[in-house]
Backbone as a chain_set.jsonl record, in Angstrom:
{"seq": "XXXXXXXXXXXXXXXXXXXXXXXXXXXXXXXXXXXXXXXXXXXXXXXXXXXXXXXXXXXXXXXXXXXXXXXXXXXXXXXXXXXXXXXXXXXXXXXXXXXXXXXXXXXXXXXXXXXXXXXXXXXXXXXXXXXXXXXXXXXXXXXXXXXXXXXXXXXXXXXXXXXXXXXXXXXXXXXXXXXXXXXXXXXXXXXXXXXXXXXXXXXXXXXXXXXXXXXXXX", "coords": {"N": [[88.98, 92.769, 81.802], [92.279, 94.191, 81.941], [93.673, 97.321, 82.385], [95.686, 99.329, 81.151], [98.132, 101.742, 80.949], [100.936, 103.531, 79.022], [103.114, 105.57, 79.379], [105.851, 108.01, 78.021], [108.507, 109.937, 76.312], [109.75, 111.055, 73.906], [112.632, 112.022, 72.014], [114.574, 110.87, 69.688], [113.113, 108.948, 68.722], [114.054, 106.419, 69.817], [112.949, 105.575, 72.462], [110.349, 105.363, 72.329], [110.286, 103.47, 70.123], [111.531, 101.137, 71.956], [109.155, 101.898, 74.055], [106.603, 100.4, 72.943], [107.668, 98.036, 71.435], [107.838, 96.702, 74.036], [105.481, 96.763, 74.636], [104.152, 95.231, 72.758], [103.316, 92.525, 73.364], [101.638, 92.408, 75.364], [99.567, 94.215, 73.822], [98.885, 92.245, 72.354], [97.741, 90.367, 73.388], [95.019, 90.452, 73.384], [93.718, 90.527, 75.983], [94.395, 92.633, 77.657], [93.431, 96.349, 77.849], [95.731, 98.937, 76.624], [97.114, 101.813, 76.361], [98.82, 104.753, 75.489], [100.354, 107.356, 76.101], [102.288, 110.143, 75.282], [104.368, 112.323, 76.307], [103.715, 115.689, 76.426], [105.39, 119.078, 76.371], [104.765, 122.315, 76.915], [106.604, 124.539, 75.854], [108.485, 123.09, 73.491], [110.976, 121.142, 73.425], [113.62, 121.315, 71.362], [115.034, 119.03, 68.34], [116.98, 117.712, 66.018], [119.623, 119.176, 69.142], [121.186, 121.868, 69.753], [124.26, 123.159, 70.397], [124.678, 124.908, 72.683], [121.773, 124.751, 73.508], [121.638, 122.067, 74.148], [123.852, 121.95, 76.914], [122.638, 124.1, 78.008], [120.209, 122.735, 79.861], [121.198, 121.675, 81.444], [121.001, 122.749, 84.355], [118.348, 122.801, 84.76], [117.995, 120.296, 84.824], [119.203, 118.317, 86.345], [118.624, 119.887, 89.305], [116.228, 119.421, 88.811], [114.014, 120.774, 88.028], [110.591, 121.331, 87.376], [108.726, 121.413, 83.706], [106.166, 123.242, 82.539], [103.632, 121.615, 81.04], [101.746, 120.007, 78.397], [98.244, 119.37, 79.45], [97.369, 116.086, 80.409], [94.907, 114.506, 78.499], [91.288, 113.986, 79.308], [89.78, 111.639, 79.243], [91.526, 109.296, 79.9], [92.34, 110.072, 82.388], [90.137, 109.685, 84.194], [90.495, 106.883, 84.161], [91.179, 104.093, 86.035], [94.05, 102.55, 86.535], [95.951, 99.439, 85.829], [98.22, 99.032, 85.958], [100.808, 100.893, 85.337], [103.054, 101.777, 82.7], [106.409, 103.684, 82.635], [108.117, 105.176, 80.734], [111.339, 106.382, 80.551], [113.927, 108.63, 79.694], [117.359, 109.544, 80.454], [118.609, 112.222, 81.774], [121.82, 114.131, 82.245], [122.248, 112.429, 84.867], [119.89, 112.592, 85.912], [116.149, 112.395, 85.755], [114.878, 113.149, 82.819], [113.885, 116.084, 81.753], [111.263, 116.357, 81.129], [109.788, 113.993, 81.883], [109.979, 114.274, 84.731], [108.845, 116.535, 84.934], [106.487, 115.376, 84.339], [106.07, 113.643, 86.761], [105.726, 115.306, 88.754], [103.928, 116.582, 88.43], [100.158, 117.946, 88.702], [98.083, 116.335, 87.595], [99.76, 113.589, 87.122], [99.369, 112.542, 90.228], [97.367, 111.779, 90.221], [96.771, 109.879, 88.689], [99.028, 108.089, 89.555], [98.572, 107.45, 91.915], [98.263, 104.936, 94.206], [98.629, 102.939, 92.319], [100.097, 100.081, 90.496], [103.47, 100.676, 89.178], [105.885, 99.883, 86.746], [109.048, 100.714, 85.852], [110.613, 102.209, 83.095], [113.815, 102.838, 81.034], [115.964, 103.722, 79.024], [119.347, 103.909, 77.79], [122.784, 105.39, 78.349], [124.674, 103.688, 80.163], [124.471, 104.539, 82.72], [122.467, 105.06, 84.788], [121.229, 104.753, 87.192], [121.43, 106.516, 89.203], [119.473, 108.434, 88.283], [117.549, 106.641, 88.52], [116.769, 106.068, 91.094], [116.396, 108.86, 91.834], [113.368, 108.919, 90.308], [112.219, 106.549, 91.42], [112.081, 108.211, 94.521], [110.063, 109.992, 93.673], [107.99, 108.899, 92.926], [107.105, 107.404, 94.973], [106.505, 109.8, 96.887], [104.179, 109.864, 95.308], [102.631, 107.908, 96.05], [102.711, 105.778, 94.382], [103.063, 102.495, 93.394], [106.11, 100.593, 93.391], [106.462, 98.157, 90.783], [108.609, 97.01, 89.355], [111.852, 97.337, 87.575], [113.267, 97.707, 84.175], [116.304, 98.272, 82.604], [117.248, 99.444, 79.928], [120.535, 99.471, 77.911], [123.108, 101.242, 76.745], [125.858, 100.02, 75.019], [128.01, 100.206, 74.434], [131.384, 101.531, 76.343], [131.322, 103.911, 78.889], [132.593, 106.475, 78.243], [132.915, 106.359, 75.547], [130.491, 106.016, 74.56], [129.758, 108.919, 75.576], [131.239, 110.209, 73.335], [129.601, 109.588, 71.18], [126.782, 109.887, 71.163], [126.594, 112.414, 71.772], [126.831, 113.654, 69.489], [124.723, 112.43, 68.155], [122.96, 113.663, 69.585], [123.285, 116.678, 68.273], [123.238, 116.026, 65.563], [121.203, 115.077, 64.719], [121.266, 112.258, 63.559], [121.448, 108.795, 63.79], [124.25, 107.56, 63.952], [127.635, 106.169, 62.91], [130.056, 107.632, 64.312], [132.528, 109.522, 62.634], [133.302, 107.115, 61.156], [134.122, 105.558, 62.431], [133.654, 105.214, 65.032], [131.434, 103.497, 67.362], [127.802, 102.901, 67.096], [125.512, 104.942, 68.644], [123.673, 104.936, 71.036], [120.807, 102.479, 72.186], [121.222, 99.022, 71.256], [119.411, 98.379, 67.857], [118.943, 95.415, 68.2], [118.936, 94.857, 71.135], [116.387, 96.488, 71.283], [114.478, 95.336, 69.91], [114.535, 92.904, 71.154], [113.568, 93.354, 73.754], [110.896, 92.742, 74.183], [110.362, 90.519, 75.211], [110.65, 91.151, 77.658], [107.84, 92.415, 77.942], [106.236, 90.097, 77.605], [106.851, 88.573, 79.721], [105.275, 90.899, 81.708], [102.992, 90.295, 80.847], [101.885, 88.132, 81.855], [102.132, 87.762, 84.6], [100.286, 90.172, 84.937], [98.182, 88.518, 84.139], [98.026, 86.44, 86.048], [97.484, 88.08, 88.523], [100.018, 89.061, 89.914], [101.729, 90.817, 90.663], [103.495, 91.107, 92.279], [105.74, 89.706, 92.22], [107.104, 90.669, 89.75], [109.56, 91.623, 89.643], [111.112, 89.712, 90.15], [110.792, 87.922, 88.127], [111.248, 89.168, 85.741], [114.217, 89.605, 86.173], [115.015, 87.017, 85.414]], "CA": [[89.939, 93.492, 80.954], [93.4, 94.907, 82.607], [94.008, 98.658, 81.568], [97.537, 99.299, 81.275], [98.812, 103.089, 80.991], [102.025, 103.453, 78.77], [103.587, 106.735, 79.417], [106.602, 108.12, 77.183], [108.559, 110.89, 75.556], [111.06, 110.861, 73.191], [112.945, 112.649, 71.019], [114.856, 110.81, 68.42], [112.461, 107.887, 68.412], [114.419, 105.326, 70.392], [112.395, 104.977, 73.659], [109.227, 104.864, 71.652], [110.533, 102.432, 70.22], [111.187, 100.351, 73.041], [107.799, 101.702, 74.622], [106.272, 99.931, 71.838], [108.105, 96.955, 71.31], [107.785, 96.207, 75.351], [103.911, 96.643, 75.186], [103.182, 94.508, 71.79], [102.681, 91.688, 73.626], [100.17, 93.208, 76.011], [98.682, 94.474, 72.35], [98.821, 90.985, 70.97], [97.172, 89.626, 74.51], [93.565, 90.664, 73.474], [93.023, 90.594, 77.211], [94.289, 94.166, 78.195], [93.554, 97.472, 77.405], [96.988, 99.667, 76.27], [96.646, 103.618, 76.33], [99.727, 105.222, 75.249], [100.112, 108.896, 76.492], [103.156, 111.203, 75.245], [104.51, 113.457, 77.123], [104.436, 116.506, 75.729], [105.444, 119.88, 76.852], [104.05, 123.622, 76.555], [108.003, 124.967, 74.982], [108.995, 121.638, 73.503], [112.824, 120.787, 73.455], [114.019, 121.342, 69.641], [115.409, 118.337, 68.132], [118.046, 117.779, 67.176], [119.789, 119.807, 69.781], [122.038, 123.232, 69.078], [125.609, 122.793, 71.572], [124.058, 126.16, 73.756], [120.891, 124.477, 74.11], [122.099, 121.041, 75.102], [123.737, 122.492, 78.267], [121.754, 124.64, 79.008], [119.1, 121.954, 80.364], [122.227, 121.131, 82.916], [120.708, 123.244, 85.734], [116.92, 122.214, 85.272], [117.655, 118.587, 84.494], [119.714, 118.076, 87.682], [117.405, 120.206, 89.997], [115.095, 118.349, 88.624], [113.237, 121.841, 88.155], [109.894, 120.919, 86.068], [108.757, 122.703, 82.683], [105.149, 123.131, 81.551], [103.664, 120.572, 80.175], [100.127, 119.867, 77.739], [97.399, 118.958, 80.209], [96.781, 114.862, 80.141], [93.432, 114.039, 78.256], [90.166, 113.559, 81.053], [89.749, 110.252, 78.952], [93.108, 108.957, 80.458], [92.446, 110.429, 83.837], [89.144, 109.161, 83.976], [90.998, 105.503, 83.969], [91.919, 103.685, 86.976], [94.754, 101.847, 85.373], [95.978, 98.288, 86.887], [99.574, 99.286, 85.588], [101.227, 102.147, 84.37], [104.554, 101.51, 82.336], [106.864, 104.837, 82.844], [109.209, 105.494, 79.934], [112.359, 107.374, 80.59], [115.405, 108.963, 79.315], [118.394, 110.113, 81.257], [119.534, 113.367, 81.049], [122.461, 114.544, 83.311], [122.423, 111.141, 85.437], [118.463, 112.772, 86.772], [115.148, 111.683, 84.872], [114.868, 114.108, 81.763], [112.974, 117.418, 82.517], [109.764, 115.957, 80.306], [109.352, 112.876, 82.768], [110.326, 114.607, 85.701], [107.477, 117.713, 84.763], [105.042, 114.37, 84.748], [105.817, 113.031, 88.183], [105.926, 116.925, 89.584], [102.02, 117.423, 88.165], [99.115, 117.17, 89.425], [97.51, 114.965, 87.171], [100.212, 112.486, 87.896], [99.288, 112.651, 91.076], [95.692, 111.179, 90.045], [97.338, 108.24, 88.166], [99.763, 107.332, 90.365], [98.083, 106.799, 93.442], [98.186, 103.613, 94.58], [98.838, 102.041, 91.196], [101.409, 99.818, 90.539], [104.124, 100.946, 88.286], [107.153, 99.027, 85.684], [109.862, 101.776, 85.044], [111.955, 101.5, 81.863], [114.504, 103.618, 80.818], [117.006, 103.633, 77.631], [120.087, 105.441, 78.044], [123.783, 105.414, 78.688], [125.076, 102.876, 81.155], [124.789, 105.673, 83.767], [121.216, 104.719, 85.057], [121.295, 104.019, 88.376], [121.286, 107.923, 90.178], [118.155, 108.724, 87.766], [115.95, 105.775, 88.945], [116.826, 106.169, 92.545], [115.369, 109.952, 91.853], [112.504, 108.297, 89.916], [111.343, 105.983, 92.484], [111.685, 108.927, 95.356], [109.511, 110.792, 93.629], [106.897, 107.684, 93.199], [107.121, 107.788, 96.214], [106.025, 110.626, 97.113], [103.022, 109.837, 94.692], [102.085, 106.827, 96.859], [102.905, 104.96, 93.74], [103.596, 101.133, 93.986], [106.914, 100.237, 92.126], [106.836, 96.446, 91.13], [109.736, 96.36, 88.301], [112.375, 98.16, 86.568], [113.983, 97.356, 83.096], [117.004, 99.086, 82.055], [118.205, 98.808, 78.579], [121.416, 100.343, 78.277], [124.18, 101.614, 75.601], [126.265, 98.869, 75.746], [129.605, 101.062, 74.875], [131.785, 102.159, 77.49], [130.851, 105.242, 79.2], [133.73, 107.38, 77.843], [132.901, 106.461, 74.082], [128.946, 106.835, 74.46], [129.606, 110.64, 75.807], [131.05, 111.262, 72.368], [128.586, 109.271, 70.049], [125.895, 110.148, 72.091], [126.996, 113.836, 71.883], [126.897, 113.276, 68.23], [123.461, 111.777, 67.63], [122.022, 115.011, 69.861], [123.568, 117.712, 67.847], [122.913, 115.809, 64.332], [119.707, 113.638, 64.981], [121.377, 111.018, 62.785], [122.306, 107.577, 64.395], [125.488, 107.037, 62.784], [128.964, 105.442, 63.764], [130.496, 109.101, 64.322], [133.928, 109.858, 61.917], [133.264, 106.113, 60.671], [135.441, 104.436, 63.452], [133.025, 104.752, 66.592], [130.188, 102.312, 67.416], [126.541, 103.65, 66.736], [124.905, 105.33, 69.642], [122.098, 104.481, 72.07], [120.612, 101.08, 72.181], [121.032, 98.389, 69.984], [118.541, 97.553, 67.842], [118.157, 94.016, 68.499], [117.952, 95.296, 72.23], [115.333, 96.717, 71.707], [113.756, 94.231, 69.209], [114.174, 91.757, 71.813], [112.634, 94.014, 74.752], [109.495, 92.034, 73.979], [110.595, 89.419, 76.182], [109.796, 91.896, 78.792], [106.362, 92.539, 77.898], [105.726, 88.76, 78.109], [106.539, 88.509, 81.727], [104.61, 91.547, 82.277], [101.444, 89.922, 80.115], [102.195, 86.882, 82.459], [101.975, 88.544, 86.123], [99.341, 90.985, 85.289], [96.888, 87.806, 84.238], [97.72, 86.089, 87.302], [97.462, 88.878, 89.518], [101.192, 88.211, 90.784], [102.968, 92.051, 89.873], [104.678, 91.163, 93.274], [107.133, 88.427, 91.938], [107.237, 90.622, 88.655], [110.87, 92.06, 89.038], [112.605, 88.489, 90.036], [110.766, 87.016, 86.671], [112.051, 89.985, 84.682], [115.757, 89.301, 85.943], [115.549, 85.626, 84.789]], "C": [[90.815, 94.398, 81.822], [93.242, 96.494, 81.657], [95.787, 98.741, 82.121], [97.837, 100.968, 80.365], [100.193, 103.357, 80.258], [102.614, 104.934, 79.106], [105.212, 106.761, 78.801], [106.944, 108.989, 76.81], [109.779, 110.967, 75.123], [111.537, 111.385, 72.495], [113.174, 112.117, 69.712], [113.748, 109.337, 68.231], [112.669, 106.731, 69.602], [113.266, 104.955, 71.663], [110.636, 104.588, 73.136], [108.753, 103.797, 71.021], [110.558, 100.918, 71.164], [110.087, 99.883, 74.21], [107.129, 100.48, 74.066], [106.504, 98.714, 71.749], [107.734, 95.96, 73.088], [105.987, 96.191, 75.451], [103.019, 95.787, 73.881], [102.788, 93.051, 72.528], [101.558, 92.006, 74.754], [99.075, 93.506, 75.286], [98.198, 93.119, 72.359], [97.841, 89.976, 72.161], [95.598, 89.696, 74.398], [92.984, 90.683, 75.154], [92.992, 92.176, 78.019], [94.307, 95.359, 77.092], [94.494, 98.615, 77.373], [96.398, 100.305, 75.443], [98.456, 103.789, 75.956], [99.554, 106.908, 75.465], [101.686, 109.108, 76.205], [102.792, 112.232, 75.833], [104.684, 114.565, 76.301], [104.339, 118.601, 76.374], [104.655, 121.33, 76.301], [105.049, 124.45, 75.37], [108.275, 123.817, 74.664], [110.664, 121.975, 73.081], [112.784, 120.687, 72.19], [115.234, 119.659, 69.332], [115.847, 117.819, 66.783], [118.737, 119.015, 67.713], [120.799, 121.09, 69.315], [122.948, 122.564, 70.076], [125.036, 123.78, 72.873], [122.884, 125.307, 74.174], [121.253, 123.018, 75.064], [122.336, 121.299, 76.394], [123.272, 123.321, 78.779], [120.661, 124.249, 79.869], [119.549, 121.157, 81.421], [121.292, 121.452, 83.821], [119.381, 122.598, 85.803], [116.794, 120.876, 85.581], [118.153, 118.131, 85.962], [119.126, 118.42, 88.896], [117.024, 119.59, 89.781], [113.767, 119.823, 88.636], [111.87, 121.443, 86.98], [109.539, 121.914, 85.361], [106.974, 122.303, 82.831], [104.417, 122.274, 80.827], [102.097, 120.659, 79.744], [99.681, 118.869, 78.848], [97.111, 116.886, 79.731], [94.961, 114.626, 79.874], [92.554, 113.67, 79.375], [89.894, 112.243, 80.696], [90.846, 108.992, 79.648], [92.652, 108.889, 81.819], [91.299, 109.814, 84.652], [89.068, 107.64, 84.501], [91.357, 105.173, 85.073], [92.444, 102.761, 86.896], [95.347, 100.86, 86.149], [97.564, 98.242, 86.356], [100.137, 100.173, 84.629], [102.77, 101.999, 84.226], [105.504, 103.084, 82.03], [108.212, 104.802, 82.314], [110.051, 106.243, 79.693], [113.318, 107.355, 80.057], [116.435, 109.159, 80.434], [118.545, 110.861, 80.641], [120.067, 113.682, 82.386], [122.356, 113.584, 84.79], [120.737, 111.772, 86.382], [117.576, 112.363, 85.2], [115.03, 112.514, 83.696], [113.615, 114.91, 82.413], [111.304, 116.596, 81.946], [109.147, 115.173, 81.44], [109.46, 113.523, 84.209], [109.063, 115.585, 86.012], [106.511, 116.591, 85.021], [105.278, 113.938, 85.569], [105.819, 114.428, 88.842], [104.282, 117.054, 89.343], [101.224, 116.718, 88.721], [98.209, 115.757, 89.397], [98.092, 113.461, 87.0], [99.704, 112.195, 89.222], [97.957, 111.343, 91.378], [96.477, 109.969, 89.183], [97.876, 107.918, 89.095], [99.297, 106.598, 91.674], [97.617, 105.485, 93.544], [98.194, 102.551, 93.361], [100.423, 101.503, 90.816], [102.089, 100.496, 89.238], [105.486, 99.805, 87.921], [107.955, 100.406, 85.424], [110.853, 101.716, 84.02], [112.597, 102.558, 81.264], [115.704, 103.077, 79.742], [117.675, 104.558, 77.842], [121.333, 104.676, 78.271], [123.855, 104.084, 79.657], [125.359, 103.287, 82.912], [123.239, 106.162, 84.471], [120.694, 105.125, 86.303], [120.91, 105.481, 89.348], [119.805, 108.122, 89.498], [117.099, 108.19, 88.15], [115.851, 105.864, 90.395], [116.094, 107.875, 92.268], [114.048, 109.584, 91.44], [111.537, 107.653, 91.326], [111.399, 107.184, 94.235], [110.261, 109.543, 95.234], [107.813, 109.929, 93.304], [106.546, 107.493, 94.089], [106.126, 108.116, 97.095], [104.377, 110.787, 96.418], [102.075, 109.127, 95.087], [101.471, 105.993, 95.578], [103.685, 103.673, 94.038], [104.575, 100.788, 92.934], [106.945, 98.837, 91.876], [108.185, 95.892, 90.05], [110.825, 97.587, 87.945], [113.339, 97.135, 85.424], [114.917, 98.496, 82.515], [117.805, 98.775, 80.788], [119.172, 100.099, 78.156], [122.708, 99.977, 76.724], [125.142, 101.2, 75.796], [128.23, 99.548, 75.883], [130.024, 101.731, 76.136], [131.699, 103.786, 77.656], [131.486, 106.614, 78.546], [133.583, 107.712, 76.535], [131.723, 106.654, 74.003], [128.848, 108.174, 74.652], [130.333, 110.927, 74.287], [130.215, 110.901, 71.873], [127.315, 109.097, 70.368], [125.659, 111.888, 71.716], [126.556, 113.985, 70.571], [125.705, 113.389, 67.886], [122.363, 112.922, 68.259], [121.815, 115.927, 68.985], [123.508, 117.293, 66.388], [121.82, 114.961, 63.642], [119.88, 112.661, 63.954], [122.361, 110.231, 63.509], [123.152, 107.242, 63.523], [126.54, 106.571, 63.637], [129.694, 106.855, 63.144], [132.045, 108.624, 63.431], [133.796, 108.265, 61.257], [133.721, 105.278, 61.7], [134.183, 104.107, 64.99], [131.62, 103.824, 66.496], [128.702, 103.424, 67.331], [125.75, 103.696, 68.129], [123.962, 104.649, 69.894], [121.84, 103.076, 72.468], [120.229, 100.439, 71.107], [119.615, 98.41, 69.502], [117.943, 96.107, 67.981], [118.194, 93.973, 69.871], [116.492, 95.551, 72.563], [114.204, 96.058, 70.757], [113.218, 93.155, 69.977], [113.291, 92.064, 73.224], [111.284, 93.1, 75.077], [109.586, 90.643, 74.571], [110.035, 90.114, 77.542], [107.921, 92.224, 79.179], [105.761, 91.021, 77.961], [105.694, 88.194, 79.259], [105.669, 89.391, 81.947], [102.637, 91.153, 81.933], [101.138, 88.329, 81.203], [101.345, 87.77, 83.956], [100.569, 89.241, 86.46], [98.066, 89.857, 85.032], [96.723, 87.36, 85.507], [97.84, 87.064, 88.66], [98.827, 89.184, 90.143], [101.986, 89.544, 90.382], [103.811, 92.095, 91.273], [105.863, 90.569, 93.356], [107.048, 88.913, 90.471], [108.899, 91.043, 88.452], [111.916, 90.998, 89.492], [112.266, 88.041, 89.013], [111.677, 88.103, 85.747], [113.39, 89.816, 84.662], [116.126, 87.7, 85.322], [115.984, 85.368, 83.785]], "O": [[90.265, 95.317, 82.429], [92.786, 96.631, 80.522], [96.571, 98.377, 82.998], [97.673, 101.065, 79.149], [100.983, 103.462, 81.196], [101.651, 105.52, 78.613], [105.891, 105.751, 78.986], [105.946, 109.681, 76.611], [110.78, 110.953, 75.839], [110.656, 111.499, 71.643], [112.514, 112.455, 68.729], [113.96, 108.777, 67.156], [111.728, 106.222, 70.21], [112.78, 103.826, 71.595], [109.94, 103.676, 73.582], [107.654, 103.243, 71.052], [109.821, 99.937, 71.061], [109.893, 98.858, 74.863], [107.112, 99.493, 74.801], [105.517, 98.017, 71.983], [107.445, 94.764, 73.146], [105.391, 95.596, 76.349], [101.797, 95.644, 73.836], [101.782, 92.51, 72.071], [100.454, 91.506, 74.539], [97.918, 93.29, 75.645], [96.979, 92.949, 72.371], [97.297, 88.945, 71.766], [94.913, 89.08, 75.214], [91.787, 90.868, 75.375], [92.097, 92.716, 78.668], [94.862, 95.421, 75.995], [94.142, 99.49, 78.164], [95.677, 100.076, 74.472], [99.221, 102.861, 76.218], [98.629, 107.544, 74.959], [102.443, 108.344, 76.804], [101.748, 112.867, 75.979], [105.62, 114.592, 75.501], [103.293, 119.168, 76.692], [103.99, 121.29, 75.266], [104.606, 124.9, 74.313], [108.39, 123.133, 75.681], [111.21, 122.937, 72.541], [111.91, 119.958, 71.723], [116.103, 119.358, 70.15], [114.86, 117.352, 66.214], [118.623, 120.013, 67.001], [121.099, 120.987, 68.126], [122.574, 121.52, 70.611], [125.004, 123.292, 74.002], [122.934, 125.053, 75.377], [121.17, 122.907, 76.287], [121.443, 121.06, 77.207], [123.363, 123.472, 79.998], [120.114, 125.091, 80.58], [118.938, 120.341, 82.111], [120.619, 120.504, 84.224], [119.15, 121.872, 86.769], [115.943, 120.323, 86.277], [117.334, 117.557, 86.679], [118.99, 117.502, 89.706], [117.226, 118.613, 90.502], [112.723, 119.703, 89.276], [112.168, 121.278, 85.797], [109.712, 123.076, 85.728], [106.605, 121.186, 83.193], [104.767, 122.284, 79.647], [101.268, 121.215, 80.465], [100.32, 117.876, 79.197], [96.63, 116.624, 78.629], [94.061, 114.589, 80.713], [93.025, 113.075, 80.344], [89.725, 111.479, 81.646], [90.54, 107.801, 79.708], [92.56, 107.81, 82.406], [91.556, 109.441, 85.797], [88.091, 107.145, 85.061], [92.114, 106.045, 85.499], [91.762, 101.756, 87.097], [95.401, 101.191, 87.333], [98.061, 97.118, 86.435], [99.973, 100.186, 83.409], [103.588, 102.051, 85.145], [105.133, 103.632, 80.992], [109.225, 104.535, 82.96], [109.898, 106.955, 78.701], [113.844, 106.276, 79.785], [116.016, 108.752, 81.518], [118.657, 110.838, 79.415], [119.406, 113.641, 83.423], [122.407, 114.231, 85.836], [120.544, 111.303, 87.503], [118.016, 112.14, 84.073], [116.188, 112.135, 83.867], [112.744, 114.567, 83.212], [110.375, 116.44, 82.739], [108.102, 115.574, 81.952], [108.663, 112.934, 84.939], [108.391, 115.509, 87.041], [105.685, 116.786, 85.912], [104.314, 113.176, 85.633], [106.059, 114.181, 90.024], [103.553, 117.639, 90.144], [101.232, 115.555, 89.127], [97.84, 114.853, 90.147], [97.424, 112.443, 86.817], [99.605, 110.968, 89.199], [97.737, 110.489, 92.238], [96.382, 108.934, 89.843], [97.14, 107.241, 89.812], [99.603, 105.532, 92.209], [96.624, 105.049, 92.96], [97.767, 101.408, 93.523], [101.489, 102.119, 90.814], [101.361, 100.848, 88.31], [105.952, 99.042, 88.768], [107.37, 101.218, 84.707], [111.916, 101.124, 84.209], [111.793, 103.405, 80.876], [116.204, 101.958, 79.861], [117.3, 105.712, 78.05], [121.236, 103.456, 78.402], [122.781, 103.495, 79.783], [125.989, 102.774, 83.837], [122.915, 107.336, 84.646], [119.702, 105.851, 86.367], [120.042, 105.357, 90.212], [118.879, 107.939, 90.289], [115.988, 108.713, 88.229], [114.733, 105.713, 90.888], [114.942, 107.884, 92.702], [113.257, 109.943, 92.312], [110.582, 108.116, 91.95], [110.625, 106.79, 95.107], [109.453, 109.661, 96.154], [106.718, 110.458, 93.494], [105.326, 107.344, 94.154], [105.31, 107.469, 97.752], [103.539, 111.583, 96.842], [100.898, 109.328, 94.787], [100.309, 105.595, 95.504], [104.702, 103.648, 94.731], [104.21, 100.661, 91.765], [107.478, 98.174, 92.766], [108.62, 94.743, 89.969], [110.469, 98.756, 88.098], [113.944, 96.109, 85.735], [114.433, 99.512, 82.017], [118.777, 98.026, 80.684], [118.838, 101.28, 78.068], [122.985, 98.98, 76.057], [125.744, 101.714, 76.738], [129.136, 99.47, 76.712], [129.262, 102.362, 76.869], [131.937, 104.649, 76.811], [130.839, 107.651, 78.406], [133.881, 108.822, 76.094], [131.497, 107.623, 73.278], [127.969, 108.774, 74.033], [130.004, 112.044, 73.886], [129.422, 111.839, 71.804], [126.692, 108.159, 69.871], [124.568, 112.385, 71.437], [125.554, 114.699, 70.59], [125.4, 114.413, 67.275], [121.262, 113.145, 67.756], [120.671, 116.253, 68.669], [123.75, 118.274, 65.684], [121.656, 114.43, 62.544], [118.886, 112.173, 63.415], [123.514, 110.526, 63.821], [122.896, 106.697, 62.449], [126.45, 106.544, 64.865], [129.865, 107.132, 61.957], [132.562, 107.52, 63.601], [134.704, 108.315, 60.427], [133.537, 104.071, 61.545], [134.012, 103.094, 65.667], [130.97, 103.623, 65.469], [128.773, 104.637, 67.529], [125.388, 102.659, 68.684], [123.418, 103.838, 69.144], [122.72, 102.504, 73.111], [119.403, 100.764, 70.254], [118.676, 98.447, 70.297], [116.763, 95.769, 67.889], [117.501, 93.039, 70.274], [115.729, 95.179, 73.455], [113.029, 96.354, 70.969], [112.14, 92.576, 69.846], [112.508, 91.251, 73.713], [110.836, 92.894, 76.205], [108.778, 89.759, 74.284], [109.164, 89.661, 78.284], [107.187, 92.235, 80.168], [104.645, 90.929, 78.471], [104.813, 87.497, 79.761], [104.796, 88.829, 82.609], [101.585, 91.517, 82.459], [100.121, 87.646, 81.088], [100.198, 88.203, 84.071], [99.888, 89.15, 87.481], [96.995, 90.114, 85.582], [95.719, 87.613, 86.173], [98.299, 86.638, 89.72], [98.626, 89.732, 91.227], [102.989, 89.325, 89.704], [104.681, 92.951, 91.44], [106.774, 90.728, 94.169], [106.924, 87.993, 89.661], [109.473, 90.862, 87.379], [113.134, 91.119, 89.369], [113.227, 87.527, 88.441], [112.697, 87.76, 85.15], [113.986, 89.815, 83.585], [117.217, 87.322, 84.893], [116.325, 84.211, 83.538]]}, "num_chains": 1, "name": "protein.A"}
């Protein structure tokens, strides 16, 4: 029996979503064991957001300064997990303070080591600086990266910063003034996600998480 680690934290739902949807076939595999751990902090981030608070999470999110966070269960820690799937947001083109506080702690420290990791992230089309911080800091954990999946807000960058902006400050996914497209990631993105978790239910039987991120691009 594989153990498999989901890690996650989300505000309006969406990446939970996609956690979720990316690990039912792992569920549906009767062969491995899927843990799900939220992240969750000591001050938690209010949701949805005020306009003051939004930027104000500029300076930490970019530092990359971490917050506080509720201790990970000893049941969890306990686990020496044969893949840990690491569910991120973007905030401010760095990892969101939540995810960023769990690769900064200690008790990351005790998962990560020497375990491979899948990183998946939902967000803007503005990815790419966040996971390059991500995998530094894996890194540094003497974590093994074998994949990433990025599912991404398929509007152009210019029109996601408003209806994006939108969906913070009114935690309802809507098509803003009626005219703009509906924030985040589709849902049949992330419906279909579950194509992902079938390569990953693939790889991890046959041992093979080293040829898992050319199957995932196929």
């Amino acid at each position: 029996m594989k153990n498999v680690l989901v890690v996650y934290y989300s505000q309006s739902g969406q990446l939970e979503s996609i956690a979720r949807n990316i690990s039912k076939p792992l569920l549906d595999s009767g062969e491995i064991n899927v843990i799900f751990h939220e992240i969750q902090l000591e001050k938690p981030f209010h949701f949805p957001w005020n306009s003051d608070a939004f930027f104000d999470v500029f300076p930490e999110s970019f530092l990359q300064i971490p917050s506080a966070l509720k201790p990970i269960p000893s049941e969890i820690l306990n686990i020496k997990f044969d893949l840990i799937l690491l569910n991120y947001q973007v905030w401010y083109l760095s990892p969101s303070i939540p995810i960023n506080s769990f690769l900064k702690s200690q008790d990351s420290q005790i998962l990560l080591n020497n375990t491979p990791v899948v990183t998946i992230s939902g967000s803007r089309n503005m990815w790419i600086l966040a996971q390059e911080k991500v995998k530094k800091l894996l890194k540094q954990s003497n974590a093994q990266l074998k994949g990433n999946i990025a599912l991404v807000d398929r509007a152009g960058n210019l029109i996601s910063v408003v209806t994006i902006f939108d969906w913070m400050l009114s935690g309802i996914k809507r098509r803003y003034l009626g005219i703009f497209p509906l924030p985040g990631v589709s849902d049949k993105d992330v419906e279909e996600s579950t194509k992902f978790g079938k390569v990953i239910v693939s790889c991890l039987k046959d041992n093979n998480l080293d040829n898992l991120q050319s199957k995932l691009v196929e």
